[in-house]
N, C-alpha and C positions, 0 to 999 in steps of 0.2 A: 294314473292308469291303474286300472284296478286286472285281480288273475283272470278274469272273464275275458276282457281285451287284448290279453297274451294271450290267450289259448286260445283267440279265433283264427282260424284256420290250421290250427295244428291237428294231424290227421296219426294215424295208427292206432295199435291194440296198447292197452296198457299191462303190463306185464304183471303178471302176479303169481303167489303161492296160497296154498291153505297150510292151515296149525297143522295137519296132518301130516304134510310133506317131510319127507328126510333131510336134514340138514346138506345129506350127498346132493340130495335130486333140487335140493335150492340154489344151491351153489354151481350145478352145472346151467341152471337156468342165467344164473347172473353172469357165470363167463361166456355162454354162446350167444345172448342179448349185448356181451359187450354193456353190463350196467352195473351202477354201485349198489342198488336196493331193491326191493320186494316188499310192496302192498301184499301184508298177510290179511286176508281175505276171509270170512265166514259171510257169505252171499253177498250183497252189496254191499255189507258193513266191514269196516275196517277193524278187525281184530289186534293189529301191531304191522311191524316193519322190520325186515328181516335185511340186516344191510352186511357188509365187506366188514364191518369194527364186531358184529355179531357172529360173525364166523372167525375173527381172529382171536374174539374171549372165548368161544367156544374150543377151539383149538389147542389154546393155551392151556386152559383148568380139564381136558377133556383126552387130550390127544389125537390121536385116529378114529378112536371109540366114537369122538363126540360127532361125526358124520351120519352113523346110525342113529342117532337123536332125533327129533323129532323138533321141528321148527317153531313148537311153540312151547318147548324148553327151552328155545336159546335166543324168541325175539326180543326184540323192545315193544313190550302191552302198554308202556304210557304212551300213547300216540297223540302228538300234537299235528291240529289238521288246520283248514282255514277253507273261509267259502268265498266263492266267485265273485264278494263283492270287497273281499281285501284289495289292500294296494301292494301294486309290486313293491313299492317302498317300505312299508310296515311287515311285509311276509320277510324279506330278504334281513330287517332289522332281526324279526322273531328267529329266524335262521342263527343268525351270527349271534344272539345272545343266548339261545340253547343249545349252540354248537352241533346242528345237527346241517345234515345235506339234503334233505328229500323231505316234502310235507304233499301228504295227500290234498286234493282238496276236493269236500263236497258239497251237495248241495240235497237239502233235506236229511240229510245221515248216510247219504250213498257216497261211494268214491263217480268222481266224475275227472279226474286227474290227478297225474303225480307226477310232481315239477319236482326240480335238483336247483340247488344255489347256480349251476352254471345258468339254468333258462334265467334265471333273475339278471345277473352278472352282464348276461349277451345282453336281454333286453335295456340296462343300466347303459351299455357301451352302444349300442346301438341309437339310443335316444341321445347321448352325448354327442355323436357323431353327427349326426342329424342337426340339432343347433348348433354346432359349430360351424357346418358347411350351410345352415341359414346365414347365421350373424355374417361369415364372409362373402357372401351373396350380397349380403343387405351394405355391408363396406362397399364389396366392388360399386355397385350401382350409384352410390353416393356421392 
């Protein structure tokens, strides 16, 4: 199953900042969204990723100070992304070997989404669930 086929029919805005943003006004965006990260944004292209570990290094080496900073002193610029025709299985492996939670994904160079290891997770337990209550169909009837 490739991110194309996860993401059909998922509907909302995708939440994001620009480099410009205050580290304040980023962080009040990710508590009232209820979310772990922020597609740093310069038009449709993804500039970096402003997540919950970026505001607690920022915090740490910065103190209070470092909310008046400016988010793109404090994102993550290496941005690793994936397009629509990955598989959930190879994004969810990329995930867990760069230890990261959130990958943009696009398509031509735009953002067209941004998934969290849980969308992978649900969809992994979801399709487990699913052959399991096949295979005991397939018992029963036998």
């Amino acid at each position: 199953m490739t991110i194309q086929a996860i993401l059909q029919g998922r509907e909302g805005p995708i939440f994001s900042c620009t480099a410009d943003h205050s580290v304040a006004d980023a962080v009040a965006i990710l508590a009232e969204k209820r979310i772990g990260a922020l597609p740093v944004m310069n038009g449709d292209q993804v500039a970096g990723i402003f997540s919950e570990r970026d505001v607690l290094h920022c915090l740490q080496s910065l103190g209070p100070a470092g909310l008046d900073k400016r988010v793109a002193d404090v994102m993550t610029a290496d941005v690793i992304s994936v397009d629509l025709q990955k598989s959930a299985i190879g994004a969810l492996s990329l995930m867990t070997k760069r230890r990261i939670r959130h990958l943009p994904v696009v398509d031509g160079g735009n953002l067209v989404a941004f998934i969290s290891i849980g969308d992978l997770v649900k969809y992994r337990i979801d399709k487990i669930e699913s052959e399991a209550a096949a295979m005991r169909n397939y018992i029963q009837s036998a």
